[in-house]
N, C-alpha and C positions, 0 to 999 in steps of 0.2 A: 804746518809750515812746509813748503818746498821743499824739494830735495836740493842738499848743498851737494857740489863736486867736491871729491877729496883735492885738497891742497898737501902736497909734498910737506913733510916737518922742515925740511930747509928753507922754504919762501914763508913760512910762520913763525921763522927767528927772530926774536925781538917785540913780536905785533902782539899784543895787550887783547883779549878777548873785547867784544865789542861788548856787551854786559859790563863790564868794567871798568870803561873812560868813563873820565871826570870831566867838567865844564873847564875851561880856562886851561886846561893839560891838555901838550901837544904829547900826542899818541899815532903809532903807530897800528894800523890793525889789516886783519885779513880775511878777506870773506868772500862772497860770489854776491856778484850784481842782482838782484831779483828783479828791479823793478828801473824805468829811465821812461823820466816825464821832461817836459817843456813847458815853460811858464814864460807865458812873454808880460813881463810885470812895467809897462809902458816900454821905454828907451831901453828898458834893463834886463833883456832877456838873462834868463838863466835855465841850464838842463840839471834836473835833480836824479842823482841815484841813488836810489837806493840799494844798500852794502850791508848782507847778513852772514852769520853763523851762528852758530850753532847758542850762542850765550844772548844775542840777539841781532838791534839792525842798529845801524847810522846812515842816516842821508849826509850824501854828497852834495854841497853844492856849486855847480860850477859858473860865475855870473859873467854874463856876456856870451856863451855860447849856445848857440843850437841844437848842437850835434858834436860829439868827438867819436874819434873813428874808433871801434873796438870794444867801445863802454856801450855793452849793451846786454839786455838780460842772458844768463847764465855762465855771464864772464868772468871767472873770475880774478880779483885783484888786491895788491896791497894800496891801501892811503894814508897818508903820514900829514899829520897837520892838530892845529889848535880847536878843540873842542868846543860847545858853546851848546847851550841850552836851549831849546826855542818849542818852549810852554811845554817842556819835562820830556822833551826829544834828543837826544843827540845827533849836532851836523858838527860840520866842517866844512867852510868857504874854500873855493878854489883847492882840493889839497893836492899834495905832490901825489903821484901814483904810479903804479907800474903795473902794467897789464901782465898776467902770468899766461901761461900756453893756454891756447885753446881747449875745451872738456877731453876733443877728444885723444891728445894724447897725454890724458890721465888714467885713461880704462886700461886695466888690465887682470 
């Protein structure tokens, strides 16, 4: 797997390792972006990211959009939203998020 960015213990307060959401449980998690596809599914576009660490991944789904500014691979971020299964995956439709600093001022 990838190299993750360290994420500060303070923006991991509360977020539930990604290995460990449940379907139907709104969860809070934190990870870095690996990966951000575009699916234009007819009328219904939507941008999928995907969000790992270290326990594993969960796709993002965001439907209606093409692009959001900042979600893009090695970014890392929190997502907070209702889990859901999809054929033994875990996503999460539209979820709330918060872009954390950019890699580089994590290095030191």
């Amino acid at each position: 797997m990838s190299q993750h960015i360290r994420v500060p213990r303070a923006a991991r307060r509360h977020a539930v390792p990604i290995g460990e959401v449940r379907p139907r449980i709104r969860a809070r998690v934190c990870g870095t972006v690996m990966a951000v596809t575009y699916r234009a599914a007819g009328k219904n576009p939507r941008l999928i990211a995907r969000l790992t660490d270290e326990t594993g991944s969960v796709d993002l789904i965001f439907q209606g959009q093409r692009t959001i500014r900042g979600i893009e691979p090695g970014r890392a971020l929190i997502a907070t939203g209702t889990v859901f299964d999809d054929g033994g995956a875990p996503v999460m439709f539209n979820p709330e998020y918060r872009l954390l600093p950019a890699r580089e001022e994590y290095a030191s």
